[in-house]
C-alpha positions in Angstrom: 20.4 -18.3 15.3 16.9 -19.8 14.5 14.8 -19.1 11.4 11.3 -18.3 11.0 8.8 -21.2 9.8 7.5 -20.4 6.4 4.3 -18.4 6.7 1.1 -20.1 5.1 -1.4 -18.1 3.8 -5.2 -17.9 4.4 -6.3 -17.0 1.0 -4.4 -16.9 -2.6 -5.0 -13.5 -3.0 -4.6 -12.5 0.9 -1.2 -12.8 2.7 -1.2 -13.5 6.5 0.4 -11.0 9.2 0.4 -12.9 12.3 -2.0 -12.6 15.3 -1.7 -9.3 17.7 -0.2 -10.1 21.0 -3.8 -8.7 23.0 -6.9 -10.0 24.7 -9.2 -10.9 21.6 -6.9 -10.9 18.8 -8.4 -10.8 15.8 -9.3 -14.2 14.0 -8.9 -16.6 16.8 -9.9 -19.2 13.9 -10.5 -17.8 10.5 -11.9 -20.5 8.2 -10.3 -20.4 4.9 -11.1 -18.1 2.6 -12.7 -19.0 -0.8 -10.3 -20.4 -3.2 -7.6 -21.2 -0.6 -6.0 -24.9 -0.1 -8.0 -26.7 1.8 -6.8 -26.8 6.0 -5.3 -24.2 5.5 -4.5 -22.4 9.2 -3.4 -19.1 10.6 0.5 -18.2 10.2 1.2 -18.6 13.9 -1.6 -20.1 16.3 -3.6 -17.6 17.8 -4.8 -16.4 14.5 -3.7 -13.6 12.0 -4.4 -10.2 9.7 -4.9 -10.8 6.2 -3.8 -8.5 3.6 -4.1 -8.4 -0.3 -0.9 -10.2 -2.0 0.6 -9.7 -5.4 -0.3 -12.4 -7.8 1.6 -15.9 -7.6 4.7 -15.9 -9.1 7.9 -14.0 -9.3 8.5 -10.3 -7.7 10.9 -7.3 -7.8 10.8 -6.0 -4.4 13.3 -3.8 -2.5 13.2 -0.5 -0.7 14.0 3.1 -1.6 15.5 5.9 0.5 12.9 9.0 -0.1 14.4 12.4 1.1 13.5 15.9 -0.6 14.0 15.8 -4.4 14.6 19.1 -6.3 13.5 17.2 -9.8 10.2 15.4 -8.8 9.4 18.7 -6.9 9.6 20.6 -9.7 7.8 18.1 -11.7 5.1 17.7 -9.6 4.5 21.2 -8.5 4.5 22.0 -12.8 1.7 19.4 -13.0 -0.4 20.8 -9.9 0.4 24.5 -11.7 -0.7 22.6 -15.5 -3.9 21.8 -13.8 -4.9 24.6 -11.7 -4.7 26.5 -14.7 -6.5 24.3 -16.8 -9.0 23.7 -14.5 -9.6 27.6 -14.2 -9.3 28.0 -18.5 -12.3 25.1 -18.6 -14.5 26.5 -16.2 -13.7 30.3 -18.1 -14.9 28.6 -21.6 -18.5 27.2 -20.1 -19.1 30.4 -18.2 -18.4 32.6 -21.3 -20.6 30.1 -23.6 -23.4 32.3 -25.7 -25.6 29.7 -25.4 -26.5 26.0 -23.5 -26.0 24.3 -26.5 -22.4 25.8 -26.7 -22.1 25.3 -22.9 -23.0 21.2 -24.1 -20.6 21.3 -26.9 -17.6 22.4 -24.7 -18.6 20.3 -21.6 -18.2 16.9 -23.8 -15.3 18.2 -26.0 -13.4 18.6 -22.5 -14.7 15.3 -20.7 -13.0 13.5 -24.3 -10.1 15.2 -23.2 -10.1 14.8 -19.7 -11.1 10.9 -20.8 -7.4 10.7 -22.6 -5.5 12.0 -19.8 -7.0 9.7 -17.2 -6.0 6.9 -19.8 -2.6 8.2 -20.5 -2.1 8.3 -16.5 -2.9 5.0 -15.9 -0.5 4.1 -18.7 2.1 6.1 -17.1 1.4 4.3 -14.1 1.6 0.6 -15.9 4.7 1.3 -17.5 6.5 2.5 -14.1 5.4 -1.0 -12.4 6.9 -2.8 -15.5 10.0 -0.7 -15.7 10.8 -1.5 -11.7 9.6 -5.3 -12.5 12.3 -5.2 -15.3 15.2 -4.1 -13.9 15.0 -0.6 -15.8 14.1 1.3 -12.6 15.4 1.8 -9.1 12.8 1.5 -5.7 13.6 5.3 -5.5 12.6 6.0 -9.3 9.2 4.3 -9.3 8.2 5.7 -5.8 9.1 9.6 -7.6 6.9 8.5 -10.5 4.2 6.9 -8.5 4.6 10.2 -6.5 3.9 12.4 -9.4 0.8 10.1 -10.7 -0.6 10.3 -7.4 -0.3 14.5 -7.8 -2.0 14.3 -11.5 -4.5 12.1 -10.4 -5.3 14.1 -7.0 -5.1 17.0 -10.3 -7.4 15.1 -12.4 -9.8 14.3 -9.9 -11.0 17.8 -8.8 -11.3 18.5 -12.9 -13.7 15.8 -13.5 -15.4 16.9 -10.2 -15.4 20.6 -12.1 -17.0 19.2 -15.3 -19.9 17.1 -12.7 -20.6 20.6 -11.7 -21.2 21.9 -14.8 -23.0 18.7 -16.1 -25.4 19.2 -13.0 -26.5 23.0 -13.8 -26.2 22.6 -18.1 -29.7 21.5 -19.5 -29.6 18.1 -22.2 -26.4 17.1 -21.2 -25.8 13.8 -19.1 -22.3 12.4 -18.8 -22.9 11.1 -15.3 -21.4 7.8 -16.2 -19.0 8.6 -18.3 -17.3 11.1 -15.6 -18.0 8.4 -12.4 -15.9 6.2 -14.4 -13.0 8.5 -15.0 -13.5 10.0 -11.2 -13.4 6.3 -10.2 -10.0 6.2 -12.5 -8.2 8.9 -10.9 -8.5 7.7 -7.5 -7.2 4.2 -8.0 -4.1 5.8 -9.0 -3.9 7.8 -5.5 -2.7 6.1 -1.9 -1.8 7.1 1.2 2.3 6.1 0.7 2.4 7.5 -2.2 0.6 11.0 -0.3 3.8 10.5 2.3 6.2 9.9 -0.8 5.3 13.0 -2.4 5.4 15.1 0.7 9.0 13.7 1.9 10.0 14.7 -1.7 8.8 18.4 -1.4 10.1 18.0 2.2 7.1 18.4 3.9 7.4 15.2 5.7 10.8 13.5 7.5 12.7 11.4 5.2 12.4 7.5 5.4 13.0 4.4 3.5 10.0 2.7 1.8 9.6 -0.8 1.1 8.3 -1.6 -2.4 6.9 -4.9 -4.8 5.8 -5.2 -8.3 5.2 -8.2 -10.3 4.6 -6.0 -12.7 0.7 -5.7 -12.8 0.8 -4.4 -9.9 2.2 -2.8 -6.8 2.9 -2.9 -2.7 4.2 0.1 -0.9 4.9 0.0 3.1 6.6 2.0 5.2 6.9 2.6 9.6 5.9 6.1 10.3 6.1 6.6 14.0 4.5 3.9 16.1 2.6 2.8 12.8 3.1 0.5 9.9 1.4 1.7 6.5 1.0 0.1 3.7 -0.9 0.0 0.1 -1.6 -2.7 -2.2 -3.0 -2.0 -5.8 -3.6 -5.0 -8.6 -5.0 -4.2 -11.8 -5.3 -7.2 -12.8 -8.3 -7.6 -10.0 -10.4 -5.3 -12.1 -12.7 -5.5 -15.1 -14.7 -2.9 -15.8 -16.6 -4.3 -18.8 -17.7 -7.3 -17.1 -21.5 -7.6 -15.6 -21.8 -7.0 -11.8 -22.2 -10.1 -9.4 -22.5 -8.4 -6.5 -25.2 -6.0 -6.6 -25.9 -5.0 -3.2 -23.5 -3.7 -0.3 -24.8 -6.7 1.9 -23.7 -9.4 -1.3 -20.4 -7.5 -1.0 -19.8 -7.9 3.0 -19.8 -11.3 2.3 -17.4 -11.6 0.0 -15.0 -9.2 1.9 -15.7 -11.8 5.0 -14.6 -14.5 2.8 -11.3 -12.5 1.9 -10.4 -11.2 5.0 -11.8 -14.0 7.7 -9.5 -13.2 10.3 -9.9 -9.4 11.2 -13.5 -9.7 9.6 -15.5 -10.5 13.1 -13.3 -8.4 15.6 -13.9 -5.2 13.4 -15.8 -2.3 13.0 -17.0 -2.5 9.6 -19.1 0.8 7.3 -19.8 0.4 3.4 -20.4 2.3 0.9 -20.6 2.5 -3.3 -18.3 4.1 -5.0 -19.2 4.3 -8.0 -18.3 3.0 -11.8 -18.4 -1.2 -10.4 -16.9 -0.7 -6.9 -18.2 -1.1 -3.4 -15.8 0.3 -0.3 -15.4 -2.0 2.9 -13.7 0.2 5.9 -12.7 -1.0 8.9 -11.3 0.0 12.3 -9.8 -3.3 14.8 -8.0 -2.7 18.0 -4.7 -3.3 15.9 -5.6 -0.2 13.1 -7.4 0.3 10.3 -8.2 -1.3 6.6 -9.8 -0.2 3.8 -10.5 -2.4 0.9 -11.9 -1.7 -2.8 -14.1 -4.4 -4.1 -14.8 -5.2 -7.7 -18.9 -5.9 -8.2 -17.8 -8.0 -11.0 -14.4 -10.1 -10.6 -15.6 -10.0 -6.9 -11.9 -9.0 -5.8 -10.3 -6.6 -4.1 -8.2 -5.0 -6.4 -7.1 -2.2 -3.9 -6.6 -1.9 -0.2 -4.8 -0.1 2.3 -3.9 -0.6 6.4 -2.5 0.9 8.8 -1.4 -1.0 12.0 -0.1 -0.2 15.6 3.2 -1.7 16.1 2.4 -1.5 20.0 -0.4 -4.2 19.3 1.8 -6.5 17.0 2.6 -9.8 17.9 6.0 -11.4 16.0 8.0 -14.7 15.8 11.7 -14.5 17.2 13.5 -15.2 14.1 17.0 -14.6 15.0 19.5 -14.1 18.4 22.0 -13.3 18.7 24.3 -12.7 21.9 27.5 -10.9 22.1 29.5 -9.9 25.4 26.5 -9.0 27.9 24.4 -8.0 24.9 21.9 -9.5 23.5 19.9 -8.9 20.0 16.9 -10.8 19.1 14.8 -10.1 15.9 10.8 -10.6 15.6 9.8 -10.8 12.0 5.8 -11.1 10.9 6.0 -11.9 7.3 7.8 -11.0 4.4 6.7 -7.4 3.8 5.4 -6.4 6.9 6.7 -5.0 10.3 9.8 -6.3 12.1 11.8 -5.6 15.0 15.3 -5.1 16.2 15.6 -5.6 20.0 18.6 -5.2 22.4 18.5 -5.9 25.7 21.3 -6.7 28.5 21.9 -10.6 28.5 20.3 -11.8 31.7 18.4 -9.0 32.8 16.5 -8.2 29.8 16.7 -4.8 30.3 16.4 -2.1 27.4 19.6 -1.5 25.5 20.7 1.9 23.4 22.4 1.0 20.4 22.5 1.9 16.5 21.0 -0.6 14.4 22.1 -0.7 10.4 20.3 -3.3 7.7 22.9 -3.4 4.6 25.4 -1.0 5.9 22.7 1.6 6.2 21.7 2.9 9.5 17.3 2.6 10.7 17.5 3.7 14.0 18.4 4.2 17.4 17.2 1.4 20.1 16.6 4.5 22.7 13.9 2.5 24.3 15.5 -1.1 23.5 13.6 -1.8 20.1 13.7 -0.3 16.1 11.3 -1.3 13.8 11.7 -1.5 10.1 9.8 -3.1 7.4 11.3 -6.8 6.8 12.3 -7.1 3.4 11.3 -10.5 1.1 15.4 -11.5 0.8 17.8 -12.0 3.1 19.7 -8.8 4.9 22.8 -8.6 7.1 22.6 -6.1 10.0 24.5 -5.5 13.1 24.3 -3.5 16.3 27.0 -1.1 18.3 25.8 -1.2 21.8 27.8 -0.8 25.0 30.9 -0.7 23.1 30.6 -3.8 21.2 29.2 -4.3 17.6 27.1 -7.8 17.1 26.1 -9.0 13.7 23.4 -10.8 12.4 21.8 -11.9 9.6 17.8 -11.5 8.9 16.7 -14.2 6.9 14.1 -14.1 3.6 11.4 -15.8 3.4 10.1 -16.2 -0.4 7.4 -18.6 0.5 3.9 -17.1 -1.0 6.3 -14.7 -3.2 9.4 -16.1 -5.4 11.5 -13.2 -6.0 12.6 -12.2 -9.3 15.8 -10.4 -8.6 17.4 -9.4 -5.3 18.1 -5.6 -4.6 18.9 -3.8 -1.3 16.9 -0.7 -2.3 18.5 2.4 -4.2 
C-alpha cells in the first residue's frame, strides 16, 4: 500500500487539484500566486487546478447522506409559500397607493423590512456553519439548513427584484443602492450544491452523499453527480463591504483573478462582468469544466466560487493497491476534498472488474465499467471491495496537509 505525497498548494487562499491527464493541461507552470511561499510548485508535475480553500487552521469536515426529507420539505415549501404571498401583498399595497408620495412611503418601509430579513438570513446562515464547526450539528443538518437559506434567499431575491421595479416607475424615490446591496446579499447565500441539496430533499433529484467543510466562517460543499464533480466554496471572511474599492475596473480585476488562479487562468475561456454592491464576476470554461469566481473590489479576494469538473479529464495519483486472489484494487486520490477513484481490474490483465465498493461500511457504487468515483474525504476511510467472489479491503489515507482537521466524522 503506498500513500499519497502531501499536496502543496499554489496560493494560501487556493488549494491545488492536480493536472488533467490531456494534451494541454491546464497550467503547465503556474507561477505562484501572490502571497504564496516562495518556489512554490504544482501538486504533481505537469501542473494543476486551483480552487478557493478555507482559511488556515482547523476544520470540521465530513459528508452527509441527502435523500428526500418530509421536514425540510415542508419547511422550505412554507418559506417559498411565506414569500409568494408576501411578495404578491407588497406589490397589492404600491398599486392601491392614493398617491406617489404614499407609493414612496411604502416602497422604503418595505426595503427596511426586506433589509432585516436579508440580515437575519445571513445570520441564520453564520450560525449553521458555527453550529457544524462546533460539534452541535450533523453534515446532514447543516446541508437541510443551508438547503432552506438557499430557498429564502432564491425568495428574497425576486422581492428585492419586485421593489427595483417599483423604485424604477415611482417618481423621487431612489434606493438603487440600497436594494443592489441586499440583491447582492441574497445571492451569496445561494449555490449550485445547495440547488441539488434542496431538490434531493423534495425528491426531485436522486439521493447522494455530499461532502462538506466549515471552519466556521465559512463553508465547502462537493459532491459527484454523474460523470461530474461539483463543488462550492463560500468565505465570508473574504468580504468587506465598507471598505474602499481597489480594483475599479473589470481589467484591474482579471489580473488579480490570474494571480489567484495561475494554473487554469491561460488555458481558459474567460467573460467578466459587475455585479454589483463591490463585486466583479470572473467565468470560465477549460477543457476540464467550468469555474466561476466572485471577486471582492476591495479585500481583492474571492470570497465565492464554484466548479464543476469532468471526471473523464481528471488526472490522479495512485494512492493505494491493493491485490487480492486475481483481483486487483488501486485507488487514485487528487486532494483532500476533491474527486477520487475506486478501480478494480483483473490482476494481470488489467481488464475492467464489476464489484460493490463501500467507504465506512456504507456502499458508493457499483464498478460496472471497472471504476466508482466518490469525493475523497480530508481523514482517513476504510473501504473494501466484493468482486468475483472475494472481498478485498483497504484503507484510503487522509491527508490534513493545507487543512488540520478539527474533529473526525464519517458523515451522518
Amino acid at each position: 500500500m503506498s500513500r499519497l505525497p502531501a499536496l502543496v498548494l499554489t496560493a494560501i487562499l487556493v488549494c491545488s487539484l492536480p493536472a488533467l491527464g490531456v494534451p494541454g493541461a491546464i497550467g503547465q507552470s503556474p507561477a505562484p500566486a501572490i502571497g504564496s511561499p516562495a518556489g512554490a510548485q504544482p501538486a504533481i508535475e505537469g501542473g494543476s487546478i486551483d480552487w478557493l480553500a478555507l482559511s488556515e487552521g482547523p476544520a470540521a469536515s465530513g459528508e452527509g447522506y441527502v435523500a428526500i426529507d418530509f421536514g425540510a420539505t415542508l419547511a422550505d415549501d412554507s418559506s417559498r409559500l411565506e414569500a409568494r404571498y408576501d411578495e404578491h401583498r407588497v406589490d397589492a399595497r404600491i398599486e392601491n397607493a392614493d398617491s406617489d408620495a404614499q407609493r414612496r412611503a411604502i416602497i422604503r418601509e418595505e426595503s427596511d423590512q426586506l433589509e432585516e430579513s436579508v440580515a437575519q438570513l445571513r445570520e441564520r446562515e453564520r450560525a449553521a456553519y458555527a453550529a457544524y464547526y462546533e460539534s452541535q450539528r450533523t453534515e446532514r443538518d447543516l446541508l437541510a439548513e443551508l438547503a432552506v437559506i438557499h430557498t429564502n434567499a432564491v425568495a428574497l431575491e425576486a422581492a428585492v427584484a419586485s421593489i427595483e421595479d417599483h423604485d424604477a416607475t415611482t417618481p423621487g424615490v431612489s434606493l438603487d443602492g440600497e436594494l443592489e446591496e441586499m440583491e447582492v446579499a441574497t445571492r451569496t447565500m445561494q449555490g449550485p450544491v445547495r440547488e441539488r441539496v434542496a431538490a434531493m430533499i423534495h425528491g426531485e433529484a436522486e439521493p447522494t452523499r455530499v461532502h462538506v467543510e466549515s471552519d466556521g466562517d465559512g463553508v465547502v460543499l462537493a459532491l459527484i453527480e454523474g460523470e461530474q464533480f461539483h463543488r462550492e466554496a463560500h468565505r465570508l471572511g473574504n468580504r468587506d463591504t465598507d471598505a474602499e474599492a481597489q480594483y475599479t475596473s473589470l481589467g484591474e480585476s482579471e489580473e488579480r483573478i490570474a494571480e489567484l488562479y495561475p494554473s487554469v487562468f491561460s488555458e481558459a475561456r474567460w467573460s467578466y462582468s459587475e455585479v454589483g454592491h463591490g463585486t466583479h464576476r470572473g467565468t470560465a470554461n477549460h477543457p476540464q469544466g467550468s469555474l466561476t469566481v466572485f471577486l471582492d473590489t476591495a479585500t481583492g479576494d474571492v470570497y465565492r466560487e464554484f466548479q464543476t469538473l469532468r471526471l473523464d479529464r481528471l488526472d490522479t495519483e495512485t494512492a493505494v493497491v491493493e491485490t487480492g486472489d486475481g483481483v486487483t484494487v488501486t485507488v487514485g486520490l487528487t486532494a483532500p476534498g476533491g474527486p477520487a477513484k475506486v478501480m478494480v481490474t483483473a490482476t494481470g490483465s488489467g481488464a475492467a472488474l464489476s464489484g460493490e465498493v463501500t467507504l465506512n461500511d456504507r456502499v458508493v457504487g457499483e464498478t460496472d465499467d471497472g471504476t466508482v468515483w466518490f469525493v475523497a474525504p480530508r481523514d482517513s476511510v476504510t473501504g473494501a471491495v466484493n468482486a468475483g467472489g472475494e472481498e478485498i479491503e483497504f484503507t484510503v489515507p487522509g491527508d490534513s496537509a493545507d487543512q488540520e482537521s478539527a474533529r473526525a466524522t464519517e458523515g451522518s
